[in-house]
DRENDRENLO-818318 format. One record per residue (C-alpha): residue number from 1; residue in three letters; x, y, z. Coordinates in steps of 0.2 Angstrom, whole numbers, always signed. Layout:
N
@num=NUM | residuo=ALA | X=X | Y=Y | Z=Z
...
***
This chain:
271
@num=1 | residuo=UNK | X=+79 | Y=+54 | Z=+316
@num=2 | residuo=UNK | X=+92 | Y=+48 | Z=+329
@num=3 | residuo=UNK | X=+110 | Y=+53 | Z=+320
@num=4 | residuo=UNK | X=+123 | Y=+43 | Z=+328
@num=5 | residuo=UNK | X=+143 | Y=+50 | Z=+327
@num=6 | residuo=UNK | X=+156 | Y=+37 | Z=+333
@num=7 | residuo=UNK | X=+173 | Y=+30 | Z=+331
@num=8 | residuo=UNK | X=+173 | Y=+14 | Z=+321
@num=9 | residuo=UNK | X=+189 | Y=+2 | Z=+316
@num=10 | residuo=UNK | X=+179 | Y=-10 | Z=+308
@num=11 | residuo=UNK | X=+186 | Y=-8 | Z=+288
@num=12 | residuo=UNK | X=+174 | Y=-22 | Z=+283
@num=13 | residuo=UNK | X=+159 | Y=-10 | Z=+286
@num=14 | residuo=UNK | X=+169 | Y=+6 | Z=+281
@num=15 | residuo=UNK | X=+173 | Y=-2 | Z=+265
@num=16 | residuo=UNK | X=+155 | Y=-6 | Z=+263
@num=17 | residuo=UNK | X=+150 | Y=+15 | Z=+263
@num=18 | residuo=UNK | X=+163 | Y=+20 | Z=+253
@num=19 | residuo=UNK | X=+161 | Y=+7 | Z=+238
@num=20 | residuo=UNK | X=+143 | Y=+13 | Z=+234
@num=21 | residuo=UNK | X=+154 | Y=+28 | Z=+224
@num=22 | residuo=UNK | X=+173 | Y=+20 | Z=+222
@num=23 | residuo=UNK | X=+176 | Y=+33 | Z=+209
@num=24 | residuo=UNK | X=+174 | Y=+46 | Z=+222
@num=25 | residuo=UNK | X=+180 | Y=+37 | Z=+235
@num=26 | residuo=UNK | X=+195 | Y=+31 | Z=+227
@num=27 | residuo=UNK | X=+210 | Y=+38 | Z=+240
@num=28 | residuo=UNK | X=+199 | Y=+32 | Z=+257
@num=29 | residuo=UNK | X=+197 | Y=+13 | Z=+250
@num=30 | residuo=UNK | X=+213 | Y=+14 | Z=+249
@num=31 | residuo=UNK | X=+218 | Y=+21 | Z=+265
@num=32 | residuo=UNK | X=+209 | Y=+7 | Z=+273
@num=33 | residuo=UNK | X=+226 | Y=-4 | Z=+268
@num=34 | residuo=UNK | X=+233 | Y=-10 | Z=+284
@num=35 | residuo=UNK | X=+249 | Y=+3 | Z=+284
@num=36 | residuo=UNK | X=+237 | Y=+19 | Z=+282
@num=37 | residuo=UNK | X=+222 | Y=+11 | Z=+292
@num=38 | residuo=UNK | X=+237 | Y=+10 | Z=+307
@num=39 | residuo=UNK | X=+240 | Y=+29 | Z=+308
@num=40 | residuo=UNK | X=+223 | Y=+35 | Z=+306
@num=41 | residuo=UNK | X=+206 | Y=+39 | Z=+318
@num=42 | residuo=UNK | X=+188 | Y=+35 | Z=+307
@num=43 | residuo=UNK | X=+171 | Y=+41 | Z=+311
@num=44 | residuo=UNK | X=+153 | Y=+35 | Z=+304
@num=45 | residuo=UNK | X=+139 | Y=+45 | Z=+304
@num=46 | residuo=UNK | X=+123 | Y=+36 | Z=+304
@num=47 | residuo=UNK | X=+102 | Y=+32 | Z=+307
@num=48 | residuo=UNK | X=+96 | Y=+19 | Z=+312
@num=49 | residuo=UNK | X=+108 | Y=+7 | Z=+305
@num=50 | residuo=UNK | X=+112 | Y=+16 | Z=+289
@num=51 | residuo=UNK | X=+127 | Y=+23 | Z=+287
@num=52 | residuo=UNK | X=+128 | Y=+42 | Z=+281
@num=53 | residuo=UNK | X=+143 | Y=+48 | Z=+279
@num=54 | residuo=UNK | X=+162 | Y=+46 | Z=+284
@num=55 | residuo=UNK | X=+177 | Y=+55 | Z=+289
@num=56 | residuo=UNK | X=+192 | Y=+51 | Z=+295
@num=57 | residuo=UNK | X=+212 | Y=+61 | Z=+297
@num=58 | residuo=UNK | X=+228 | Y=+53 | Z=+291
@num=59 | residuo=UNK | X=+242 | Y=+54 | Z=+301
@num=60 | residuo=UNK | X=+261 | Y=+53 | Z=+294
@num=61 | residuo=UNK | X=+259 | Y=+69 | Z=+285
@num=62 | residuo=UNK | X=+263 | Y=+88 | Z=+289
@num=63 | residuo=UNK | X=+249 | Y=+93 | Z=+292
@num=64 | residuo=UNK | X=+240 | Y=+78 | Z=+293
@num=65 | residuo=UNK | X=+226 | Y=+75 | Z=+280
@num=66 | residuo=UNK | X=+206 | Y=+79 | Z=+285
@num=67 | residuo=UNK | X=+192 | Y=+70 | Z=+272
@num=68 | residuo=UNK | X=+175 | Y=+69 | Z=+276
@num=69 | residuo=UNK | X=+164 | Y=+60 | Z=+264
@num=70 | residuo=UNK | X=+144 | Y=+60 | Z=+260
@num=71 | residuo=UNK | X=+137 | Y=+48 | Z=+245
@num=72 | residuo=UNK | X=+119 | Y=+54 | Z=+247
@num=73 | residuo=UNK | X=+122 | Y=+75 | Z=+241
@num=74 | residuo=UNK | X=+113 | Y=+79 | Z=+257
@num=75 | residuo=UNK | X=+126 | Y=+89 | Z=+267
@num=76 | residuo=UNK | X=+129 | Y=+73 | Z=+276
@num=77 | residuo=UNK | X=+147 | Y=+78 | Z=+278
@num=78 | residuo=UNK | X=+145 | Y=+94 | Z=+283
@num=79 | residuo=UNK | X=+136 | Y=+84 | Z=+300
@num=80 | residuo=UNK | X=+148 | Y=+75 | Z=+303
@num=81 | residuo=UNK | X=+162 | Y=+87 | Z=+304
@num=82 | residuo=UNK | X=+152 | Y=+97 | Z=+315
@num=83 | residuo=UNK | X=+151 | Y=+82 | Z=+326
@num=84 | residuo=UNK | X=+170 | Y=+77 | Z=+329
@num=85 | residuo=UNK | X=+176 | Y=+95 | Z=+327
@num=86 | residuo=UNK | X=+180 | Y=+95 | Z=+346
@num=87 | residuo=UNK | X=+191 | Y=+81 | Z=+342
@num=88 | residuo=UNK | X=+200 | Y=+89 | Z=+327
@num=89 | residuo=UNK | X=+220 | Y=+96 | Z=+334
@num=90 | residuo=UNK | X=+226 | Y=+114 | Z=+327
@num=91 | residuo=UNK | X=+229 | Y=+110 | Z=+309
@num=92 | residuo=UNK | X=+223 | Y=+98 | Z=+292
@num=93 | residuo=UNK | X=+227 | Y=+98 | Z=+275
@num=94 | residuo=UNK | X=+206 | Y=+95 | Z=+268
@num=95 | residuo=UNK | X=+199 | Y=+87 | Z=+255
@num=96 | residuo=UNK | X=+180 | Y=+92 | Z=+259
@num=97 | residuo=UNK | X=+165 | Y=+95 | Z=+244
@num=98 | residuo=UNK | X=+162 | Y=+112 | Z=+241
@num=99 | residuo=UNK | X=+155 | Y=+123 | Z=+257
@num=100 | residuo=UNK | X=+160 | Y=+107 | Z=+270
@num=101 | residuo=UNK | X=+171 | Y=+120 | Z=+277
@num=102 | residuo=UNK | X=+159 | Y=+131 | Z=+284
@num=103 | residuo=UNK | X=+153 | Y=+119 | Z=+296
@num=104 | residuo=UNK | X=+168 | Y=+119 | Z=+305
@num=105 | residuo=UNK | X=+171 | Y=+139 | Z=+303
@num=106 | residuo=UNK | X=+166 | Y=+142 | Z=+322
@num=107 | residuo=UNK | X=+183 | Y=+136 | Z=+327
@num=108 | residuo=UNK | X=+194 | Y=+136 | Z=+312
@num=109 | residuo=UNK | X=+199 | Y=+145 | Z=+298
@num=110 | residuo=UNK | X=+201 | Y=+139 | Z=+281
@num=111 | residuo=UNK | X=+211 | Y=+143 | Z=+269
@num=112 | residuo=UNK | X=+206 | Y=+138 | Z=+253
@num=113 | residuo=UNK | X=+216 | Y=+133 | Z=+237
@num=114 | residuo=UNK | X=+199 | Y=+132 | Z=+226
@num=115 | residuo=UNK | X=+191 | Y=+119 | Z=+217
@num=116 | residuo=UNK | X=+199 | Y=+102 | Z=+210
@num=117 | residuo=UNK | X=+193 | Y=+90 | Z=+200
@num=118 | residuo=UNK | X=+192 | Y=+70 | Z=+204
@num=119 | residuo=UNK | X=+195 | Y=+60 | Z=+188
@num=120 | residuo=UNK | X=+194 | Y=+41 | Z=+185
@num=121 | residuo=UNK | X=+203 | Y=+30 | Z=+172
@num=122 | residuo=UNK | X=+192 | Y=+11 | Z=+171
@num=123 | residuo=UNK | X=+205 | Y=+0 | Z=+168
@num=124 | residuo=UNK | X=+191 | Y=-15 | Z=+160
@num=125 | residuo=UNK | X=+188 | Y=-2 | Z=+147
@num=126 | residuo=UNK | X=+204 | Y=+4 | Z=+138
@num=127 | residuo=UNK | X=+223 | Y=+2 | Z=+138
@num=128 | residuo=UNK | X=+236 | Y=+15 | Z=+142
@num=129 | residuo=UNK | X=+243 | Y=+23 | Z=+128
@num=130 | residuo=UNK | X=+261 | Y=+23 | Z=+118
@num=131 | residuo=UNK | X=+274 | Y=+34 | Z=+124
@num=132 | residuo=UNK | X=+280 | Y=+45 | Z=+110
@num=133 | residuo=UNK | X=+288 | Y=+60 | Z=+121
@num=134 | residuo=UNK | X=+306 | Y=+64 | Z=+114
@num=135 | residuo=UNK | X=+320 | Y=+77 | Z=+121
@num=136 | residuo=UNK | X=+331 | Y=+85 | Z=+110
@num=137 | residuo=UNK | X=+325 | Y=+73 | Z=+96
@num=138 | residuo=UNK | X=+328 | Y=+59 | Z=+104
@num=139 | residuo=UNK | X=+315 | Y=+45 | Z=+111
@num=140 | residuo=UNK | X=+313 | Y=+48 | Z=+131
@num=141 | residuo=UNK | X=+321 | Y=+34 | Z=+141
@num=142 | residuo=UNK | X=+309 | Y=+33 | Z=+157
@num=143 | residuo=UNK | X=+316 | Y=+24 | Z=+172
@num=144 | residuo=UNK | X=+311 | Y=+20 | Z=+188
@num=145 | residuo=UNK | X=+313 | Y=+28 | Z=+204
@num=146 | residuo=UNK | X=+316 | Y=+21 | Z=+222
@num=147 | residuo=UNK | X=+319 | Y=+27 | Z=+238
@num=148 | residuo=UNK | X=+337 | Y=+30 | Z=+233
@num=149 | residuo=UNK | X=+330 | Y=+42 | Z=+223
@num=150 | residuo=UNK | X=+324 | Y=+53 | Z=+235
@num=151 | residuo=UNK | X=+336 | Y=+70 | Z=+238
@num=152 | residuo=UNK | X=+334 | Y=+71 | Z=+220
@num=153 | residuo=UNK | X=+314 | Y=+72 | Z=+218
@num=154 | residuo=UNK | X=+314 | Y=+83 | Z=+233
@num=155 | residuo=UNK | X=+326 | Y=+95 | Z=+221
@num=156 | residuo=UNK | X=+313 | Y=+92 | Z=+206
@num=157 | residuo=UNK | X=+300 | Y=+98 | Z=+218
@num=158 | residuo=UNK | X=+308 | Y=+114 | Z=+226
@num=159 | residuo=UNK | X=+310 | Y=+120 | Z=+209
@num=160 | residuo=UNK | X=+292 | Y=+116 | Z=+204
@num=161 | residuo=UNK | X=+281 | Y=+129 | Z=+210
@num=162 | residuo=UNK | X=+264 | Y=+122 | Z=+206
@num=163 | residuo=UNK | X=+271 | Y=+103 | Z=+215
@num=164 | residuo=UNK | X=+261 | Y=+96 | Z=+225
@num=165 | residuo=UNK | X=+260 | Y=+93 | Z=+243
@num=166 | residuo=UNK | X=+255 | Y=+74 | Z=+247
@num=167 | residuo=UNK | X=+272 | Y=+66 | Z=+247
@num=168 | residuo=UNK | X=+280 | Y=+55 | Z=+256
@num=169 | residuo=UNK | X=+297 | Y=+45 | Z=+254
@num=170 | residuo=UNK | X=+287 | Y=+31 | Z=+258
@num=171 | residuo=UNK | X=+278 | Y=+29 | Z=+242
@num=172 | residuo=UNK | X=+292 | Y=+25 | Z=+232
@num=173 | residuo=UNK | X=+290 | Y=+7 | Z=+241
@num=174 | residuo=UNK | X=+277 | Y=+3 | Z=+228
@num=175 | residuo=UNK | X=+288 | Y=+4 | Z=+214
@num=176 | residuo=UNK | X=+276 | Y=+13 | Z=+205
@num=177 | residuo=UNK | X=+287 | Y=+31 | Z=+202
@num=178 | residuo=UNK | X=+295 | Y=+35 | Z=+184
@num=179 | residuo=UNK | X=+308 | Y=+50 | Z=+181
@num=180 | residuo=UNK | X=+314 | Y=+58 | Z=+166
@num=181 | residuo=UNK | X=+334 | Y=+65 | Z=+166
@num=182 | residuo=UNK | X=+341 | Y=+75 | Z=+155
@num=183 | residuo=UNK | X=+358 | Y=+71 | Z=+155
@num=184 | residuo=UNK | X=+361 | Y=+65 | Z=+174
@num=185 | residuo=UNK | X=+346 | Y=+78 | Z=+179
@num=186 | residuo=UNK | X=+330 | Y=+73 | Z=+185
@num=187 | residuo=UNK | X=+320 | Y=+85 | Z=+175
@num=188 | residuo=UNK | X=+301 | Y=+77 | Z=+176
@num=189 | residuo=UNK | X=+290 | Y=+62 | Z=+186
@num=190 | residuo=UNK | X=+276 | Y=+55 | Z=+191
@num=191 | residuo=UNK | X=+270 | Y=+40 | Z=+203
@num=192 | residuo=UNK | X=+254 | Y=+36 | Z=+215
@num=193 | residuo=UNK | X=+249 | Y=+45 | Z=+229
@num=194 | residuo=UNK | X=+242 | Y=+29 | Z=+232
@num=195 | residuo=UNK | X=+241 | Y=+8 | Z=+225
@num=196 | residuo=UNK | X=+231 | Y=-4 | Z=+234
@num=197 | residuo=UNK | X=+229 | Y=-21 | Z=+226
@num=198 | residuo=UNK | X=+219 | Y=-27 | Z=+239
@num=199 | residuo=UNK | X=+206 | Y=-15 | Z=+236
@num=200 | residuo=UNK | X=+211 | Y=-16 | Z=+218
@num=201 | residuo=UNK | X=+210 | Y=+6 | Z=+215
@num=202 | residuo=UNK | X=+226 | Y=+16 | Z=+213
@num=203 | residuo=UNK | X=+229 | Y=+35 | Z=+213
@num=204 | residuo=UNK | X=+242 | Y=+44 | Z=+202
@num=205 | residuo=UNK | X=+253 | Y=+59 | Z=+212
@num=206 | residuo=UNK | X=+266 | Y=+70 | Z=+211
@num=207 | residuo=UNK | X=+267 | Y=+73 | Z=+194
@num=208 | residuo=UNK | X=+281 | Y=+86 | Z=+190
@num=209 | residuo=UNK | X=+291 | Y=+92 | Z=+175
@num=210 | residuo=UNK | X=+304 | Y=+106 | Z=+180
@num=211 | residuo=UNK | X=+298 | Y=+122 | Z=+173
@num=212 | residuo=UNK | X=+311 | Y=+123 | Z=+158
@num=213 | residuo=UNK | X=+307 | Y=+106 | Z=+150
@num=214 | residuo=UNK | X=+287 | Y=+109 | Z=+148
@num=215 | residuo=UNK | X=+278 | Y=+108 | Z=+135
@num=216 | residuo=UNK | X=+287 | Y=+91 | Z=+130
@num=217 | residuo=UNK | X=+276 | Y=+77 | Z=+134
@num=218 | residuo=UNK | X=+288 | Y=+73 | Z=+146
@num=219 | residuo=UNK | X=+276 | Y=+70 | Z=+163
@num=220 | residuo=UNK | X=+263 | Y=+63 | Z=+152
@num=221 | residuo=UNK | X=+276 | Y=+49 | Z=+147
@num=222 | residuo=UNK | X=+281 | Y=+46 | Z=+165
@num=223 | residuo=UNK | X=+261 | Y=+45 | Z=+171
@num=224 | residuo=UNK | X=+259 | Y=+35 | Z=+157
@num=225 | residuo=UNK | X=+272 | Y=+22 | Z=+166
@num=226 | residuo=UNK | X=+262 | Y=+24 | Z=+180
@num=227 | residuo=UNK | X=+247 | Y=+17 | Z=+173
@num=228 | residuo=UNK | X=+255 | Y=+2 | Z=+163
@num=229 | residuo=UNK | X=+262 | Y=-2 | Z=+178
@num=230 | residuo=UNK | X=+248 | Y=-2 | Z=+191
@num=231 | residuo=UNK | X=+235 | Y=-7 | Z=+178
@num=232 | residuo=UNK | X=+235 | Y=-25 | Z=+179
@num=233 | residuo=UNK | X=+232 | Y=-26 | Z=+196
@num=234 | residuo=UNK | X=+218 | Y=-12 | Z=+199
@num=235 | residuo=UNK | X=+200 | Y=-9 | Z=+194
@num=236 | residuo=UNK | X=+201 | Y=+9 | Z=+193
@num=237 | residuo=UNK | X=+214 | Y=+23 | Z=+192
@num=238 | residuo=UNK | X=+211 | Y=+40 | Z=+199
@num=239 | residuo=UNK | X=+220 | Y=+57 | Z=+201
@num=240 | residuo=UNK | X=+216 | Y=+76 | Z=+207
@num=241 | residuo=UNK | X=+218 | Y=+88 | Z=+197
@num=242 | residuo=UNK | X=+216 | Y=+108 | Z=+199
@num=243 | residuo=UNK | X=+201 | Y=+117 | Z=+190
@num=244 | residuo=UNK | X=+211 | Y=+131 | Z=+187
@num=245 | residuo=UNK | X=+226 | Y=+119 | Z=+177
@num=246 | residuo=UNK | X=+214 | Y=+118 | Z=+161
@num=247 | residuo=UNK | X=+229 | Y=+112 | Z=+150
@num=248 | residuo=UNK | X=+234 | Y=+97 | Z=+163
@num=249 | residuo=UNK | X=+216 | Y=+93 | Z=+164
@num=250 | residuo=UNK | X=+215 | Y=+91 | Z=+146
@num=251 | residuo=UNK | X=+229 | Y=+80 | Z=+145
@num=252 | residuo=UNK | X=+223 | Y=+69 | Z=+157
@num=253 | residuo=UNK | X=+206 | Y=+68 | Z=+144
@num=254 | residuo=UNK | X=+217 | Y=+64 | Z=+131
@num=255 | residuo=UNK | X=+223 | Y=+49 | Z=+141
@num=256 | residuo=UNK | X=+206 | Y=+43 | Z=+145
@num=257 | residuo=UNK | X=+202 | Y=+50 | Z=+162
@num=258 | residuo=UNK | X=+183 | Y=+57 | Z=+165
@num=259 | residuo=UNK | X=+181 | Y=+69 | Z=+178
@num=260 | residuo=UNK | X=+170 | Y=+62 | Z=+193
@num=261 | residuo=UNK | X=+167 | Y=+77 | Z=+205
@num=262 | residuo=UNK | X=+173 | Y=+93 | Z=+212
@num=263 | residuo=UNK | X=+180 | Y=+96 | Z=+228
@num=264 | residuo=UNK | X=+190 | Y=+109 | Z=+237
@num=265 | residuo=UNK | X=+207 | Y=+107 | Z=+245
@num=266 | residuo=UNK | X=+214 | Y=+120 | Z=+259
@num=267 | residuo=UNK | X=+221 | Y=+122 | Z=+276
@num=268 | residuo=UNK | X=+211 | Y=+121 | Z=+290
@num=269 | residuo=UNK | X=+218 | Y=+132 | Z=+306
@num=270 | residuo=UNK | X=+210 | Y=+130 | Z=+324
@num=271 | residuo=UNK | X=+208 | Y=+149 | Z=+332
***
């Protein structure tokens, strides 16, 4: 074999690799969109012309984000790490498979926040369902959130201890974010951590409900806004999802999403 590691900017070609799994591969297609491709650095791993395995780190984020992705389930992704890990800077916020880690555990340590699970939602298949959440016996009103919006989600996710990390004021450009209030409170949310039309895939994030309103239905009403609003204009709706949040993952079931794959999220530190 002669395993080849470079650099590549050709999106065409990256595009190419990751739609053979676009389930899996649903937050890199759409990274590839001209405002993420900008701030990122790709690498292709390949043989003799066919393409094995990708990676690639995100900029614009705190730490930025480090993927690496392999289609063929032979440890392809764990080469290719190897190879740019002289590359890498001091620290990533990962989305490798299970044991990708380990390639890279010569210079950095990982500190690992378990297994997730990738879930997909085909939108040619079904239709998002009603919303019948209520608070304090009355029907929820869901509204949508901007950028104006911001200094309050930022309060809804300080109080949230299990909130996610992947957000940015940015994606509330897309007008894809919906908020519950109680009373002039924003008590619960939910929006995409990312919506490509042009590669037609969308990714639903940052879903929160302050801890003293669960148990509701209210974040499932607003993720449910989420998908009537991007579905129209997408082929498949993903999210990410903690093994260890059995009740969330069930909801999501009961909306319709199948889990894909596992994966493992962490930090990754240089020594």
């Amino acid at each position: 074999m002669s395993q080849r590691c470079e650099v590549v900017s050709d999106t065409a070609r990256i595009e190419t690799f990751l739609r053979s799994d676009s389930a899996t591969h649903l937050y890199a297609l759409a990274d590839l969109d001209v405002e993420f491709f900008a701030h990122s650095t790709w690498w292709m791993l390949s043989d003799e012309g066919r393409d094995l395995a990708v990676a690639f780190v995100l900029e614009g984020f705190e730490p930025p984000l480090l993927a690496a992705l392999d289609s063929t389930g032979e440890g392809h992704d764990r080469t290719i790490l190897s190879s740019i890990a002289s590359e890498l800077g001091d620290e990533y916020f990962v989305n490798l498979m299970p044991g990708a880690a380990e390639s890279l555990s010569d210079s950095f340590d990982f500190d690992d926040d378990g297994l997730h699970s990738k879930m997909i939602w085909r939108t040619d298949e079904q239709r998002p369902p009603a919303n019948s959440a209520t608070l304090d016996g009355e029907p929820v009103v869901v509204e949508g959130l901007g950028r104006e919006h911001t200094d309050e989600i930022e309060r809804l996710q300080r109080s949230t201890p299990d909130a996610g990390r992947v957000f940015a004021p940015e994606m509330l450009a897309a007008d894809t974010y919906f908020g519950i209030r109680d009373g002039t409170d924003l008590v619960a949310m939910a929006g995409t951590h990312v919506f490509s039309t042009q590669r037609r895939v969308a990714a639903i994030g940052n879903v929160l409900t302050h801890p003293n309103y669960r148990g509701q239905g209210l974040g499932t009403a607003c993720t449910v806004e989420v998908m009537k609003r991007v579905q129209p204009h997408v082929d498949h709706i993903g999210l990410n999802v903690g093994n260890d949040r059995v009740v969330a993952q069930r909801i999501y079931a009961r909306l319709g999403f199948e889990h894909v794959v596992n994966y493992v999220e962490g930090t990754l530190r240089s020594r």
